[in-house]
N, C-alpha and C positions, 0 to 999 in steps of 0.2 A: 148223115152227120159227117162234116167232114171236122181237121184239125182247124182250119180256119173258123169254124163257127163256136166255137171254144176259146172263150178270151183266156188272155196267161197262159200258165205253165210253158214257159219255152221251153223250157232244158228237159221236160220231161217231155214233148213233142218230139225234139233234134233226139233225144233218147231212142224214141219208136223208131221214127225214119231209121235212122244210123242202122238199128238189127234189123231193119226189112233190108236196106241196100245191100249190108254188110252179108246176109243170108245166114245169119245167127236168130234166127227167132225161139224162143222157149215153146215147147211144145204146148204148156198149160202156162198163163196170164194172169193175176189177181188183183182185177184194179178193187181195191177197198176205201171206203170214204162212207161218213155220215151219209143219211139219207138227205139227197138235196144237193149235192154238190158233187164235183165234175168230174167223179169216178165211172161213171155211166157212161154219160157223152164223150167220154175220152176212148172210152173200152170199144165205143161205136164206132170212133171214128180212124181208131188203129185197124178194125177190122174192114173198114173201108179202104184206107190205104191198101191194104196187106191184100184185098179182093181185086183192087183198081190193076188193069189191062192197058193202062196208057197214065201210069203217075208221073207226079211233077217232081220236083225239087224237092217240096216242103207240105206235099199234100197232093188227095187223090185226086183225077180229071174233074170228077164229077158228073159225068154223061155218057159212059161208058157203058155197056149193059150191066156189067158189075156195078158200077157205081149206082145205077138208076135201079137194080135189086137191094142194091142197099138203105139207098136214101129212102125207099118203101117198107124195110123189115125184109122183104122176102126171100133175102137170096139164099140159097139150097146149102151152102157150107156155114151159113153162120146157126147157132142152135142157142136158145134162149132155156135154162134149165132154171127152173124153181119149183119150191114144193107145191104138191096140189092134195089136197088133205081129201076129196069127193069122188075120187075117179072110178074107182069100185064100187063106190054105192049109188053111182050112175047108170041107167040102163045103157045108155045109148056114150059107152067112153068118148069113141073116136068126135062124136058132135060137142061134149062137154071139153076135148084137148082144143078144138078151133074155136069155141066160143071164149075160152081163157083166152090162147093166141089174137086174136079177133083184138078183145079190149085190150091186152097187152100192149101189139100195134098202135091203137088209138094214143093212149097213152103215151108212147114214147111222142110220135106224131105233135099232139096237140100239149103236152107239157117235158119236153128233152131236158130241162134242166131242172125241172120241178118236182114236188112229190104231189102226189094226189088230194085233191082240196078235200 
């Protein structure tokens, strides 16, 4: 996800960028918002600037091996933290944390701006 694929919010975009350029970034970020709307894709798409190895202006290359870890979920500095209420009453933890991870992925993937039907 990049800022481009996020319509609106200007001023909170030129916000992101400005503290990546400026090298002011907050240690911890809290994009909050209803479920449904563009607290998500925004948090994605800061974390893709702030990954990006060759950024624009106003937004990440996008093709970059950061960017192309990004735009998949996978890349090794971003960490995806929610509650998981089964994990101990799982035999097999480590295949029950990738199978959440797994649809997680999908998820963002096949619905970025949505919530789950």
């Amino acid at each position: 996800m990049k800022f481009s694929d996020i319509p609106g919010l200007i001023e909170i975009k030129k916000k992101l960028i400005r503290s990546a350029k400026d090298g002011k970034i907050a240690h911890a970020q809290l994009f909050m918002g209803r479920e449904g709307t563009l607290n998500l894709p925004l948090a994605i798409a800061y974390t893709t600037y702030l990954h990006c190895t060759n950024r624009g202006e106003q937004d990440a290359c996008g093709v970059c091996p950061a960017c192309s870890k990004n735009l998949k979920y996978i890349h090794p500095d971003t960490h995806f933290v929610f509650p998981l209420s089964n994990v101990k009453g799982d035999k097999d933890e480590d295949r029950f944390k990738a199978e959440i991870m797994k649809s997680w992925r999908s998820f963002l993937i096949e619905q970025p701006f949505g919530k789950p039907g």
